[in-house]
N, C-alpha and C positions, 0 to 999 in steps of 0.2 A: 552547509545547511545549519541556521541555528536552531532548530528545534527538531527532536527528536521523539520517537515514541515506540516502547516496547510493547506487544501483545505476548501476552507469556505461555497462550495455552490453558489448556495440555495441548488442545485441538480448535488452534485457533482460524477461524473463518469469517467471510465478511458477507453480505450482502451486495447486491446489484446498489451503488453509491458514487454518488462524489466529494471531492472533501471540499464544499463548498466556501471554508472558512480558510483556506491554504490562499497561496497569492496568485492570482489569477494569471495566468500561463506560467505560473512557474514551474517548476519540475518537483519531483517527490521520488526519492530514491525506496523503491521496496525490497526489502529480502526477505527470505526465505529459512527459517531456520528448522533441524527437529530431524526423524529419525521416521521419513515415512517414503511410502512406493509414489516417488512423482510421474509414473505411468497410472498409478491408479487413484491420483488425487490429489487435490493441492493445486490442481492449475490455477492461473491467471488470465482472467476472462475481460478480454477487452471490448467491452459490449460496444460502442460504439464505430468502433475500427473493426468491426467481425473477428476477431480473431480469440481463437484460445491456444493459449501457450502453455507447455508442460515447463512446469516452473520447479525444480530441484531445490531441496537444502544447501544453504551455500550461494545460492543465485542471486543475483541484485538485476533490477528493470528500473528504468528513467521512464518514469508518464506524468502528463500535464493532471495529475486529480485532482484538480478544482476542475476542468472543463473537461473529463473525460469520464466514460462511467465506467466502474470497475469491479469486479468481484473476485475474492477466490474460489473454489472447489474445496469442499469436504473429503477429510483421508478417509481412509479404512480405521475402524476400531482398534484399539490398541495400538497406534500407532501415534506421533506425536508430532504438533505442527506449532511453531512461535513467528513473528515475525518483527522486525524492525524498520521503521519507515523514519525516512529524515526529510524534513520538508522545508519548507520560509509560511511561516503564518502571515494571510493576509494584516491583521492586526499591527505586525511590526511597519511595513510601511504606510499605515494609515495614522500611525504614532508619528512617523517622522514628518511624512506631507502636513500635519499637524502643529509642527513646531516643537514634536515631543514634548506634549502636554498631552 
């Protein structure tokens, strides 16, 4: 992946989204990082595919976020949540079909 992006927290969470500017079906590696109860928070909601996954510190998921909608889940207070996602910006191959110009 060449691009990369840290969320540092303390208690980082997202919104119902997609990452609309990513490369269209390509993948987006998400983890998980921080010091919280992933029974009582922090899941990974894949709104479009029904599904919510109890998503731990330490864990990494492959999803299509440009065409997928995604959110996390909110921890409990005092507790701490960061995340790392590594992606392909659509941008980079609109530069090369471009002639990289």
């Amino acid at each position: 992946f060449p691009c990369v992006t840290f969320n540092f927290g303390p208690q980082v969470r997202t919104f119902k989204h997609r990452d609309t500017m990513n490369l269209a079906g390509g993948w987006c590696a998400v983890s998980a990082l921080g010091t919280f109860d992933h029974k009582q928070g922090g899941h990974i909601v894949l709104w479009d595919a029904k599904l919510v996954v109890e998503f731990p510190a330490g864990s990494t998921i492959l999803i299509p976020s440009s065409a997928m909608m995604h959110l996390n889940v909110s921890i409990r207070e005092g507790k701490t949540r960061a995340s790392f996602m590594q992606y392909v910006a659509g941008g980079i191959f609109r530069w090369v079909d471009n002639g990289c110009q």
